[in-house]
C-alpha positions in Angstrom: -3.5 -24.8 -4.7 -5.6 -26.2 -6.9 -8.4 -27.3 -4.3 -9.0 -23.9 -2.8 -11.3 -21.6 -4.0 -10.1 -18.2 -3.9 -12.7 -15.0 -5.3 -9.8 -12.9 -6.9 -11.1 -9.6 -8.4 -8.2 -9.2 -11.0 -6.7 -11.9 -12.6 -3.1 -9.9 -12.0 -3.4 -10.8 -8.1 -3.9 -14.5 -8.4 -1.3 -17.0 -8.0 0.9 -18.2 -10.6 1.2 -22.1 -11.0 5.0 -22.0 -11.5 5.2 -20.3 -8.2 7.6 -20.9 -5.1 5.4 -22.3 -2.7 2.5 -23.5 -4.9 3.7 -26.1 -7.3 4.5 -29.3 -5.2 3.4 -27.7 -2.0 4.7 -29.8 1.3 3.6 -29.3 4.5 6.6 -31.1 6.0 8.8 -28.1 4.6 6.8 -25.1 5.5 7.4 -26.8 9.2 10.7 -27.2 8.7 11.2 -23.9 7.0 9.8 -22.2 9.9 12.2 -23.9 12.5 15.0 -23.3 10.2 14.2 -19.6 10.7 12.7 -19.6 15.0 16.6 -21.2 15.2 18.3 -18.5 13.0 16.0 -15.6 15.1 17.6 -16.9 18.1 20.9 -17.7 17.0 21.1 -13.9 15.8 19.2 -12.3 18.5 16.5 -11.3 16.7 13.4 -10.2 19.4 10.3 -12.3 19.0 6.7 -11.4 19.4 6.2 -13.0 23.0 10.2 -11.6 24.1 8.8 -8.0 23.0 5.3 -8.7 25.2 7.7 -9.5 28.0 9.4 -6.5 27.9 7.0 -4.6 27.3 5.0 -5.7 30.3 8.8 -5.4 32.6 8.8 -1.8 31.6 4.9 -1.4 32.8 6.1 -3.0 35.8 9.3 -0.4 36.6 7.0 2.6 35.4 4.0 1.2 37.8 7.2 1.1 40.7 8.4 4.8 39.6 5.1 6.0 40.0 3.6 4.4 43.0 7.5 5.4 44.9 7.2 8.7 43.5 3.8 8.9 44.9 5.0 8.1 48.6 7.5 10.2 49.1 4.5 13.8 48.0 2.6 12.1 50.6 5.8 12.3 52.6 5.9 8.6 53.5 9.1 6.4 52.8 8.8 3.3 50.6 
């Protein structure tokens, strides 16, 4: 923490020393940290960003089909 230069306009929102994360900072364990919690997401079922994009983009897809069916038939055509 020591090596970055941060502009902090009051001295209240600057890092403490003593704090979790920033005394004895290890990259190894932020990595770890973070697969400890991708596992504990999936183990519990808790959506992730790129499993909400996909259904997001399945429900543009039914929506699209609704439409374009709905379409067809006021033309009076069958899909």
């Amino acid at each position: 923490m020591e090596t970055v230069k941060q502009i902090v306009s009051d001295p209240i929102h600057s890092p403490c020393k003593d704090m979790a994360g920033c005394a004895n900072f290890k990259p190894e364990l932020t990595a770890k940290s973070a697969q400890l919690v991708r596992q504990l997401r999936k183990q519990f079922g808790f959506k992730t960003q790129a499993l909400r994009e996909e259904q997001r983009k399945d429900r543009l897809t039914r929506l699209a089909e609704y439409q374009a069916r709905r379409d067809m038939y006021a033309q009076g055509g069958v899909l």
